[in-house]
C-alpha positions in Angstrom: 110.8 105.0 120.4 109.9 101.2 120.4 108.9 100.7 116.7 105.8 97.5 117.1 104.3 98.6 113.5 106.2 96.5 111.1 103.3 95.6 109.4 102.2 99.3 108.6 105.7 99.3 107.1 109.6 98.5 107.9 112.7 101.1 108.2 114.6 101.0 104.9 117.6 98.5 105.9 121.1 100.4 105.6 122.5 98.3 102.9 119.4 98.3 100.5 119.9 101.9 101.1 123.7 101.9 100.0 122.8 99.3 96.9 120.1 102.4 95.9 121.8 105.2 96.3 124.0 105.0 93.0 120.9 105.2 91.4 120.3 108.6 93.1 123.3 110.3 92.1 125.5 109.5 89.5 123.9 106.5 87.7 120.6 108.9 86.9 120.2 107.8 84.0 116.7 107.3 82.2 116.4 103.8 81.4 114.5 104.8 77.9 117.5 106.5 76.3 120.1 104.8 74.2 122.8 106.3 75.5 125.7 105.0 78.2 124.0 106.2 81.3 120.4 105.2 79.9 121.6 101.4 79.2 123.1 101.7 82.6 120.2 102.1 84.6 118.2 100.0 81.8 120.2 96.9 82.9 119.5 97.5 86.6 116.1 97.3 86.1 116.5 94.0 83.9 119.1 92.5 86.2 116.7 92.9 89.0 113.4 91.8 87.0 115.4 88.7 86.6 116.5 88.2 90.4 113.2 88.5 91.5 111.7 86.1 88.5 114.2 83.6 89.5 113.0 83.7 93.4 109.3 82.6 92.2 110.6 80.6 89.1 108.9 82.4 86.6 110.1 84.1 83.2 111.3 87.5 83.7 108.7 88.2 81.2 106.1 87.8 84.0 107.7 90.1 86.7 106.3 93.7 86.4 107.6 96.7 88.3 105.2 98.8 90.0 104.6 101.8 92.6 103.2 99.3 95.2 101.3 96.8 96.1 97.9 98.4 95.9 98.8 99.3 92.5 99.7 95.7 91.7 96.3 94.6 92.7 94.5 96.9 91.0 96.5 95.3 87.5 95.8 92.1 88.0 92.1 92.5 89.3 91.1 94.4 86.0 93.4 92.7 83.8 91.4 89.0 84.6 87.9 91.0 84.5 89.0 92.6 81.2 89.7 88.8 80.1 86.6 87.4 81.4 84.3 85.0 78.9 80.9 85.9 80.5 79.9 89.1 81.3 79.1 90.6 83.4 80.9 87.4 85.3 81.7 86.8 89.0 84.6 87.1 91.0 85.4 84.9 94.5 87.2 87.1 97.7 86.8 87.0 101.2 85.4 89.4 103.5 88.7 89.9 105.5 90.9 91.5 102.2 92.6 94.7 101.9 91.1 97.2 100.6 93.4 97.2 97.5 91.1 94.3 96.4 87.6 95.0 98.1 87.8 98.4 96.6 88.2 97.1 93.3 85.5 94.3 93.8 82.9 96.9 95.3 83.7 99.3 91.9 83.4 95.4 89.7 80.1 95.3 91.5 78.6 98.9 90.3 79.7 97.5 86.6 77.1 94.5 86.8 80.1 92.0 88.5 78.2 89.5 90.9 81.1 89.0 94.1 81.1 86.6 96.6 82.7 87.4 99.7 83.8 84.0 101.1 83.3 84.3 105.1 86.3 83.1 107.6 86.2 81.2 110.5 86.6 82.5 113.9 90.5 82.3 113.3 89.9 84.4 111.1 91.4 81.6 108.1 89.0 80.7 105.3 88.0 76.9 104.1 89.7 75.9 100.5 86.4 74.2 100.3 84.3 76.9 100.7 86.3 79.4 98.2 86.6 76.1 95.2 82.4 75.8 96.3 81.8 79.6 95.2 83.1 79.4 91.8 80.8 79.6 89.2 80.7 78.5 85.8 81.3 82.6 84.7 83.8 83.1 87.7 86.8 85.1 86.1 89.3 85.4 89.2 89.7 83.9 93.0 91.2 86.5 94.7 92.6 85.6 98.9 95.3 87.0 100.5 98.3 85.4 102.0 98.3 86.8 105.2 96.0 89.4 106.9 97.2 92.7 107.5 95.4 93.2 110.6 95.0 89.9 112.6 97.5 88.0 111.1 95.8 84.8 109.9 97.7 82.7 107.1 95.0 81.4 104.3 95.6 78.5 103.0 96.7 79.4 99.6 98.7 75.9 98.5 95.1 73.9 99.2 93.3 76.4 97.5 95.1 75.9 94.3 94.5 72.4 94.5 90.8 73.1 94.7 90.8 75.4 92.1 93.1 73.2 89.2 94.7 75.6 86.5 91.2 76.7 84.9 90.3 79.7 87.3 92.7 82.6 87.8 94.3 82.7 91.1 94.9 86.2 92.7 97.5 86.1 95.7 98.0 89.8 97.8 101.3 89.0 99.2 101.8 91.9 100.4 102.1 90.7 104.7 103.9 87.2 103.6 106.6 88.6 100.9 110.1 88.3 102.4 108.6 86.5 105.7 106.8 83.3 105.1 108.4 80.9 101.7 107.4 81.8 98.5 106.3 78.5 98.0 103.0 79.0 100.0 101.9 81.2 97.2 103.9 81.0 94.4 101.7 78.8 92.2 99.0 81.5 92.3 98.5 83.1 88.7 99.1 86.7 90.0 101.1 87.5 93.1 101.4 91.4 94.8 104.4 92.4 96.6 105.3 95.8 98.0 108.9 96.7 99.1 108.2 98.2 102.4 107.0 95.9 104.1 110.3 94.0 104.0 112.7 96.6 104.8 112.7 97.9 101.1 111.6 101.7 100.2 108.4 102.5 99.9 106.2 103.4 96.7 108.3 100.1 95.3 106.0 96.8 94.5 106.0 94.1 91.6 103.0 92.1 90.0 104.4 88.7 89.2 101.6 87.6 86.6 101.9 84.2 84.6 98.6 85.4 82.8 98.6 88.5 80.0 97.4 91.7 81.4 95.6 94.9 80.5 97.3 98.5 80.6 96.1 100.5 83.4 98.2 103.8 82.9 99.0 104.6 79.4 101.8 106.6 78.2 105.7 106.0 76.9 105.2 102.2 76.9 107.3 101.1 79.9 107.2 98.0 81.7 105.6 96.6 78.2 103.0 98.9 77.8 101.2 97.8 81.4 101.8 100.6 83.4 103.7 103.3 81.3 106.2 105.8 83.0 109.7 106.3 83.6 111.3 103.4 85.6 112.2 104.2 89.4 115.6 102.9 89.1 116.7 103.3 92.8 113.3 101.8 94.1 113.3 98.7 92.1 116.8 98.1 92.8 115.9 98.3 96.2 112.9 96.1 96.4 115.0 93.3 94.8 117.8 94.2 97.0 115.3 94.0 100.4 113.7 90.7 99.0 117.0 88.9 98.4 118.4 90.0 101.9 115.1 88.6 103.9 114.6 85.7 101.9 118.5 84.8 103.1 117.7 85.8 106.5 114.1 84.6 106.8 114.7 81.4 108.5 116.8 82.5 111.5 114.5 86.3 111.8 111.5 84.1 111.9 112.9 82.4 115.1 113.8 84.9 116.8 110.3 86.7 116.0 108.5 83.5 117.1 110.1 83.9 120.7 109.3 87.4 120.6 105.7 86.8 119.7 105.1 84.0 122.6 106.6 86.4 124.7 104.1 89.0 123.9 101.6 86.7 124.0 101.9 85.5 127.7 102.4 88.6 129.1 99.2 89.8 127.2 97.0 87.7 128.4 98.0 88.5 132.2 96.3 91.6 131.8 92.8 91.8 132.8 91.0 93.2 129.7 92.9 92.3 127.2 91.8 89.4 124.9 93.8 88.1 121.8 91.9 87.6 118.6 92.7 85.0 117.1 95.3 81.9 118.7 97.4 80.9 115.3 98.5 83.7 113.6 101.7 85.1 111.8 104.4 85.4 114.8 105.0 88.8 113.6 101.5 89.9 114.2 99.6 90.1 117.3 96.2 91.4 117.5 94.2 91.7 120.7 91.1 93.8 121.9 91.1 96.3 125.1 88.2 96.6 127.3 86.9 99.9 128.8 89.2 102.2 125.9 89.1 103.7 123.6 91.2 102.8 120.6 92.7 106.4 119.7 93.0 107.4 123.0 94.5 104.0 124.2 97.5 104.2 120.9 98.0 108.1 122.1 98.9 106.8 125.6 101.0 104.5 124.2 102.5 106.6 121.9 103.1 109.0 124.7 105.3 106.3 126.4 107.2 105.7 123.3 105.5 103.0 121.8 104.8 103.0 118.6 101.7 100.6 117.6 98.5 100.5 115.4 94.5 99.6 115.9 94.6 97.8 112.6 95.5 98.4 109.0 97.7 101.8 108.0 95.7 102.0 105.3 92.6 102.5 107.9 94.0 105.2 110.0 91.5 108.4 110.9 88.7 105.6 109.4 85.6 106.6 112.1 84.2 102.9 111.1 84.5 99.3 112.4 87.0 97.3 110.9 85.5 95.1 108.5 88.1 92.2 109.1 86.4 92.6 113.0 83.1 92.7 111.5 83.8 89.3 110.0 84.8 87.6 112.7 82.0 88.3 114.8 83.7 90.6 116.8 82.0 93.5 118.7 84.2 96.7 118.8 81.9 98.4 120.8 83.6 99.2 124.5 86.8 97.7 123.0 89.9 99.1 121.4 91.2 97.1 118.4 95.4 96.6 119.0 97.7 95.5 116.4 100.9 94.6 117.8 103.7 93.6 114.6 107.3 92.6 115.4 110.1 93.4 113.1 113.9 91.8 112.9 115.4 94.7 115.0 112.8 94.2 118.3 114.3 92.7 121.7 112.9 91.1 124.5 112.9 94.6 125.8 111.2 96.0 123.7 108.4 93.3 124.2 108.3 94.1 128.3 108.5 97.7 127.6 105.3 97.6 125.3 103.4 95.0 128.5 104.6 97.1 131.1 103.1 100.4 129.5 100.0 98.6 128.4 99.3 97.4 131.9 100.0 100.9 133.6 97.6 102.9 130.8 94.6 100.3 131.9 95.6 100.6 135.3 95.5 104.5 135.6 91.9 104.1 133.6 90.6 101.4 135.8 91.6 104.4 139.0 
């Protein structure tokens, strides 16, 4: 199997694997209880809150473990409603988010929350000027992603912090940049979302690095300061610290060797007749195109069936009978066309690459006959 789905999620790298698996077996220990095993996994969890506080020069005060990045969203989207000074008060997205965060701003709206979805242009990147122009005197949080999760555009976060100054909350969902473009793009945002998988980590591991207070969304024994109570996932965190530190070492060099990848993909793409790329600039690790004359479930079964694994969009999507809304927004018809999402990881070859081209040109081929 060729493996083109890195931004559904990445295989678990062996060595964050071997760094985890103490906390498996013989270092079980609950990091609640006062005793020698207890403090032991206790200080894995602090020792690693402060690794990743020291990657985005915060406090370790304002790193918060969680069970992903959707969860991490979800904290920081209610904690600066729960904070707002107007109500019912306004929040600023864009139409092209996750729906970790237009889920929560379509339940904000049924409250009385006035949204404003702040369009993209046909790269599928929105203005800083239009996101600072739709914030309102009662606007309690700007929320834009770092990178999209289906097309691959990179927002302009650092400008839109400028625009913004310190007064309005700034929500960043890292979860596509995190381990792949520099934390200093987004950084400076008041709450930042990671999730482990997505950089070779284990899944169901994420962190909310918030520099403002927050509001308890599951209550319970108190953990991670009384914001999302349950017992710690020793193994997990370790791991997402673990997967961070090793692709923030090694992001420079994987980047480059993705970039070559993704021209490579590109070129050979737009030989074949049908296909069109979405957008021009993108994240190298994310190539998104539409298919003519397809279908999109039957055209990833073929591929699948040739050992290529690939996606029509977000993971988070899948079995979804509707248009996607990131699509929708950039005036794209999906109608007649199959929606392709094409995301390179640090293990891919140039193989791999003509492999994926080749198949893709004899599918469309055989459905042209």
């Amino acid at each position: 199997m060729i493996y083109l789905d890195h931004a559904a999620t990445s295989p678990l790298r062996e060595d964050v694997l071997v760094r985890m698996m103490p906390y498996l077996t013989e270092q079980f220990g609950n990091p609640s209880s006062l005793h020698a095993p207890g403090r032991a996994a206790k200080r894995a969890v602090e020792t690693s809150r402060l690794e990743l506080a020291e990657f985005f020069g915060v406090p370790m005060g304002d790193v918060y473990f969680t069970s992903s990045g959707t969860e991490a969203d979800n904290i920081a989207i209610f904690s600066a409603y729960a904070a707002r000074k107007a109500s019912p008060g306004h929040m600023v997205t864009t139409a092209i988010e996750h729906e970790a965060v237009l889920e929560c701003a379509n339940y904000l709206e049924s409250l009385g929350v006035d949204v404003t979805y702040v369009a993209p242009d046909r790269d599928g990147v929105v203005s800083a000027e239009a996101v600072a122009n739709a914030v309102r005197e009662d606007t309690f949080l700007v929320s834009v992603m770092a990178v999209n999760n289906e097309i691959g555009s990179i927002q302009p976060i650092e400008a839109i912090r400028r625009r913004l100054g310190g007064d309005i909350p700034l929500h960043v969902d890292a979860v596509q940049a995190a381990g792949h473009l520099p934390v200093e793009m987004y950084k400076d945002a008041d709450y930042i979302a990671i999730s482990g998988h997505k950089f070779y980590g284990p899944k169901g591991s994420g962190a909310l690095i918030s520099k403002r207070p927050l509001e308890p969304r599951t209550f319970g024994g108190g953990q991670e300061r009384g914001i999302r109570s349950g017992t710690e996932n020793v193994a997990n965190i370790v791991g997402l610290v673990e997967a961070f530190r090793l692709a923030e070492s090694e992001r420079e060099s994987v980047n480059r060797k993705i970039a070559d990848l993704s021209e490579r993909c590109r070129r050979e793409m737009k030989k074949i007749d049908g296909v069109h790329l979405t957008v021009e600039e993108s994240d190298p690790r994310i190539v998104h195109a539409t298919v003519e004359g397809i279908d999109r479930d039957v055209l990833l079964f073929q591929l699948d069936k040739a050992g290529i694994a690939v996606s029509g969009g977000s993971a988070c999507q899948a079995g979804a009978s509707g248009a996607s809304h990131v699509l929708e927004a950039l005036g794209i018809d999906e109608r007649n066309r199959a929606a392709l999402r094409v995301s390179l990881g640090r293990e891919n070859t140039e193989e791999d690459v003509r492999e994926f081209t080749r198949a893709l040109r004899d599918i469309l081929e055989r459905k042209r006959q």
